[in-house]
Steps between C-alpha positions, in 0.01 A plus 500: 500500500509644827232738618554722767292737678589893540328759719402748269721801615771292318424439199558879377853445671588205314366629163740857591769255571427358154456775300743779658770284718556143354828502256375456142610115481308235287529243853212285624560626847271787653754592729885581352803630607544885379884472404448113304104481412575121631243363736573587914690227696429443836828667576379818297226519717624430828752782439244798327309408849779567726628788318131651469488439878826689569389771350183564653714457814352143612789369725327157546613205285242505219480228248230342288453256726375719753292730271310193421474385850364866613289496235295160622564580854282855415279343309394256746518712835435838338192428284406160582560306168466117592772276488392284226491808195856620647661179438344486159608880403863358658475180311535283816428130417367465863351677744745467784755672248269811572415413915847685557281831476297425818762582726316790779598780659458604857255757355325229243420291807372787649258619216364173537417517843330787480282378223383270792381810631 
């Protein structure tokens, strides 16, 4: 069994999703397609992405891949969450999987100067 953690703003989501959006199919998956009730391919989902992108007018290429890059990258510059528990909430087998998310900014390396201060 796999456990994995939620912030706690989802879980009401997920249980809507359940109860008022998920087709009515007797599938293992949490997750299903609405025409099929089969379980979302990688394909499926790299698609709903870039189609939920167009519409909200994103013109950048948008993909899961990047979602879950952004994601990290925020986590670790925008609220300081150390290396070690994003690899494990990314399911890295090593921590220089997750060292790609150090990368600065002009305006990182300036924050840290002025913590010099």
């Amino acid at each position: 069994m796999t456990i994995i953690p939620l912030h706690p703003e989802l879980a009401p989501i997920l249980q809507d999703y359940l109860e008022n959006v998920r087709p009515k199919v007797s599938s293992p998956y949490f997750f299903v397609t609405k025409k099929m009730g089969t379980k979302m391919t990688p394909g499926y989902i790299r698609l709903t992405i870039h189609k939920i992108a167009a519409e909200a007018g994103i013109t950048k290429n948008v993909t899961p891949h990047v979602l879950r890059h952004s994601f990290a990258t925020s986590l670790y510059k925008d609220h300081g969450v150390d290396l070690l528990r994003i690899g494990k909430l990314l399911g890295h087998a090593s921590p220089r999987a997750t060292s790609i998310y150090t990368h600065t900014t002009p305006e990182h390396l300036r924050e840290a100067l002025e913590k010099l201060s």
